[in-house]
C-alpha positions in Angstrom: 145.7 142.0 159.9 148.3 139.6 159.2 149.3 140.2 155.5 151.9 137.4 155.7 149.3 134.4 156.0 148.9 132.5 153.2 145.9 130.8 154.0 143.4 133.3 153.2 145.4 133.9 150.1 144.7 130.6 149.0 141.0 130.8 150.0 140.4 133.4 147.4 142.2 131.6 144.9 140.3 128.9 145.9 136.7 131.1 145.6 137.7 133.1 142.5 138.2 129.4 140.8 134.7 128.4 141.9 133.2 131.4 140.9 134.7 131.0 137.2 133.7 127.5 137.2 130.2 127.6 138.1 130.1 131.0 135.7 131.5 128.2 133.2 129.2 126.0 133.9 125.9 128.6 133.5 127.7 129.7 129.8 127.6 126.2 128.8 124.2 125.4 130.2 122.9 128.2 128.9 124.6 127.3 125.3 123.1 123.7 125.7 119.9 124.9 126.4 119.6 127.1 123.3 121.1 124.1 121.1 118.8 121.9 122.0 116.1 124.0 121.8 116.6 124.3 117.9 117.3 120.5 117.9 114.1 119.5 119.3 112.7 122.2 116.7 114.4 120.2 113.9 116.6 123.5 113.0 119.6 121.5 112.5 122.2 123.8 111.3 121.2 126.4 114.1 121.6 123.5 116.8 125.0 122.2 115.3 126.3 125.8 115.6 125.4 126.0 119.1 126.7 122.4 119.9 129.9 123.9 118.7 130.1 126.6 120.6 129.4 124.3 123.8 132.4 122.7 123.1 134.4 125.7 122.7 133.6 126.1 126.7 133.9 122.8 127.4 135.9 121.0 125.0 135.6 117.9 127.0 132.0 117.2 127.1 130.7 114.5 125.4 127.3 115.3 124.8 127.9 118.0 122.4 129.8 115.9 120.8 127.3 113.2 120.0 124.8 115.9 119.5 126.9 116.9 116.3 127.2 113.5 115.1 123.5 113.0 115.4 122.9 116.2 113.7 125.7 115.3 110.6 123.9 111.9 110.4 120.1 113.4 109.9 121.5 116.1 107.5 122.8 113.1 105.4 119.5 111.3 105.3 117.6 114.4 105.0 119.8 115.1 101.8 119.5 111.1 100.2 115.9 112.1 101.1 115.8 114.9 98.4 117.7 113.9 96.1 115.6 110.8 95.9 112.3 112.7 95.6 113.8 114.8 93.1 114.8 111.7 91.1 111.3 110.5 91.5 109.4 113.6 90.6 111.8 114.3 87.2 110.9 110.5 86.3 107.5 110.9 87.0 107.3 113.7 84.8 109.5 111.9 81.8 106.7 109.3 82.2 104.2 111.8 82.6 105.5 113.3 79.2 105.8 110.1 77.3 102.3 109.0 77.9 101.3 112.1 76.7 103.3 112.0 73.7 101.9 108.3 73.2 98.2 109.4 73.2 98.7 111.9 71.2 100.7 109.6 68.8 97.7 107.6 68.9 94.6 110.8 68.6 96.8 111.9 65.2 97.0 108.1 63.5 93.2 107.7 64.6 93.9 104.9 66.1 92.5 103.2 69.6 91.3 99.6 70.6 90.2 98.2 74.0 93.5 97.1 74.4 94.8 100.7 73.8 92.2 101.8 76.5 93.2 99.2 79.0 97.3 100.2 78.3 95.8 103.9 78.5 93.8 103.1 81.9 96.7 101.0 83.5 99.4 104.1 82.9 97.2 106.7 84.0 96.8 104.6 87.0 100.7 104.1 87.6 101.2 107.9 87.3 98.0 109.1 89.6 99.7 106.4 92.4 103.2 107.7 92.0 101.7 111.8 92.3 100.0 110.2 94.9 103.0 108.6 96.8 105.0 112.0 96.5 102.2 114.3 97.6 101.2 116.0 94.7 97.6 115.5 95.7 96.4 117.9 92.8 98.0 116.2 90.4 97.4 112.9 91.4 93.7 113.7 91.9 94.1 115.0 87.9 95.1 111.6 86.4 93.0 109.5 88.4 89.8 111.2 87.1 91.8 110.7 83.7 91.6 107.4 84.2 87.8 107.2 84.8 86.8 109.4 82.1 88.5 106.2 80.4 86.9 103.1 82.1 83.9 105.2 84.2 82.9 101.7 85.5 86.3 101.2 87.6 86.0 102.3 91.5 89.6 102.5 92.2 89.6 106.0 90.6 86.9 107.6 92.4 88.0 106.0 95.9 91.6 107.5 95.6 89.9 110.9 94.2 87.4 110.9 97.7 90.8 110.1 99.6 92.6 112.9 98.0 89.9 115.1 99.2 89.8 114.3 102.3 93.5 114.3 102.8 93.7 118.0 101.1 91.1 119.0 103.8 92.6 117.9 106.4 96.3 119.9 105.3 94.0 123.6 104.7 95.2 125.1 108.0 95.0 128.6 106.6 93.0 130.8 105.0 95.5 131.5 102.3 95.8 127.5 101.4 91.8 127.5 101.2 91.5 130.2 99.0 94.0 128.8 96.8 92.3 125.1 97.4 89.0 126.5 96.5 90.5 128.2 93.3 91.8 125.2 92.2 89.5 123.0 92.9 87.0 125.1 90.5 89.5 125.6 87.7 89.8 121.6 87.9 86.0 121.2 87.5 85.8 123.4 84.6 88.4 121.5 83.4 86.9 118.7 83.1 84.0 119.7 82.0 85.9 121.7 78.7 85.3 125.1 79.4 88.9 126.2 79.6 88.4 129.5 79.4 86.7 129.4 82.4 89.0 126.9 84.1 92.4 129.1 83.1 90.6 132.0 84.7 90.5 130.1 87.8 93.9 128.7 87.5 95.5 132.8 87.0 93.5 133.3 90.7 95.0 130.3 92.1 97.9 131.7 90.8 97.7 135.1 92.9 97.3 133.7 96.2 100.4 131.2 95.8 102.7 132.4 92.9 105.1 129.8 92.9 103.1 126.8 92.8 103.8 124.3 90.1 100.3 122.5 89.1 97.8 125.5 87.8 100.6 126.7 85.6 101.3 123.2 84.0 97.4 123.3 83.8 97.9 126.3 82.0 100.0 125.0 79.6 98.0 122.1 79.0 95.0 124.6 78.6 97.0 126.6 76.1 97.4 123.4 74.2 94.0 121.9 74.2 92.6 125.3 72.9 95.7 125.3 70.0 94.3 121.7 68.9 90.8 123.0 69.3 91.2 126.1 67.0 93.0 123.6 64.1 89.7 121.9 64.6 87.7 124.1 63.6 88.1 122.9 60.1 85.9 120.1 60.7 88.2 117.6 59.5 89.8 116.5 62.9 86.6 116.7 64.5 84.7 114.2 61.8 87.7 111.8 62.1 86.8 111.6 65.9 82.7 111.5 65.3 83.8 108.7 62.7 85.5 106.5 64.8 83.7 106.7 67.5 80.4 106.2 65.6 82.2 103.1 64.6 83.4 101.9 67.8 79.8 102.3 68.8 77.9 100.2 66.5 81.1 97.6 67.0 80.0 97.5 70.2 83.9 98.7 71.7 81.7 100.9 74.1 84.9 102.5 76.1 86.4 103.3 72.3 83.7 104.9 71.6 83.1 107.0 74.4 87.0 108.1 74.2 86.3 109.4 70.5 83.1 111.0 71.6 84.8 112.8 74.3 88.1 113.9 72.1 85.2 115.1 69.7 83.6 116.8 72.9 87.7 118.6 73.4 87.0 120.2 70.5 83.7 121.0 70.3 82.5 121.3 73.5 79.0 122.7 73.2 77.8 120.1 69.7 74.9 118.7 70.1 75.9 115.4 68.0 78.3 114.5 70.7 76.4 115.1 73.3 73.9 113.0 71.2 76.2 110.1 71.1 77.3 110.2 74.4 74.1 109.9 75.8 73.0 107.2 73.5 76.1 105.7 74.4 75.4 105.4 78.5 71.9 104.1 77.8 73.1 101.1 75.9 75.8 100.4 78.7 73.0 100.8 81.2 
């Protein structure tokens, strides 16, 4: 109607700017939604990625800006948190190797006292607590019943191994972690109790329901060992050295050195009936 007014002119400039603004504003809502959707979700890298892209909207926000620096400063912890649980588990495992190394130092010279026993005890103690600490609950659970089969009379070993249990309960959410729960937890018992070729059976079907964990295979290898010593002592040479000491320790009255003997007698000949002679004969005198 009147083409040369410039007020409706600047109207619709006036519109078209709000329209792009407020379409603005929804693409960075929209943006900040998403972000802190994976931020509340702990995806960090997703949610910095998106914080980014808010600002390349609205380069002046602040929020997205302190969003990132949040996000940088968890990543760093996160990191320092890693790295130090990787520093712990490789020392755990050089000490976990050198008391290893140490018993057997001390099963080849034949030689064990009560203060041996109490060293032996104290170590497999330190190592169940540090497994423990960094929630290797198998493992942990393996050295502390170490540690009684040392000094049976102790209770801090079977308190921790009833609080393992309950703990690895209360983490079986799936069916897949009980299977593999239940597998272990048999392969451990038949540990214990020396037949290994039972126990590595159970360890190999632990094994197929979670491929890639760590403890039935370093079971395995342990396995693989105690049946390499157990063949060599066939001879009967090893085996009598054990039988003599702890015969020995027995009539010396060092009642813990004795039963350690018995049972590295038992390692090797888990079905004699001399050692499962000496071992009972053992826990009446204690009792």
């Amino acid at each position: 109607i009147k083409p040369e007014e410039t007020y409706p002119k600047d109207k619709i400039v006036e519109v078209d700017r709000i329209l792009a603004q407020q379409e603005l504003d929804e693409q960075y809502r929209s943006i900040i939604l998403a972000a802190d959707g994976f931020f509340d979700g702990e995806s960090w890298n997703e949610a910095r990625a998106e914080y980014e892209k808010a600002l390349e909207v609205k380069s002046g926000e602040t929020y997205p800006r302190s969003q990132i620096v949040k996000i940088d400063n968890l990543l760093r912890q996160q990191r320092e948190k890693e790295l130090a649980a990787q520093r712990s588990a490789e020392d755990m495992e050089r000490r976990r190797a050198e008391i290893e190394r140490r018993q057997q130092e001390m099963s080849e010279r034949q030689d064990m006292s009560e203060a041996g026993l109490n060293q032996l005890y104290n170590e497999y103690i330190q190592l169940a607590d540090g497994f423990f600490d960094n929630q290797r609950y198998n493992v942990s659970r393996a050295w502390y019943f170490k540690a009684w089969d040392v000094k049976p009379q102790e209770t801090y070993p079977p308190q921790r191994i009833e609080e393992i249990n309950r703990i690895v309960n209360s983490l079986l959410l799936s069916q897949r972690d009980r299977d593999y729960q239940g597998f272990v937890n048999l392969a451990d018992s038949t540990f214990r109790e020396n037949q290994l070729a039972v126990a590595r059976g159970w360890y190999n079907r632990a094994l197929t329901i979670k491929p890639n964990e760590n403890y039935p295979k370093e079971q395995l290898q342990a396995i693989a060992g105690l049946i390499e010593e157990r063949m060599a002592g066939r001879s009967g040479e090893l085996f009598n050295s054990h039988m003599q000491n702890a015969s020995e320790a027995f009539e010396n009255g060092n009642y813990n050195v004795a039963r350690f003997w018995y049972r590295k007698a038992l390692e090797l000949r888990p079905e004699d009936s001399q050692v499962k002679e000496g071992l009972r004969l053992l826990e009446e005198t204690i009792r």
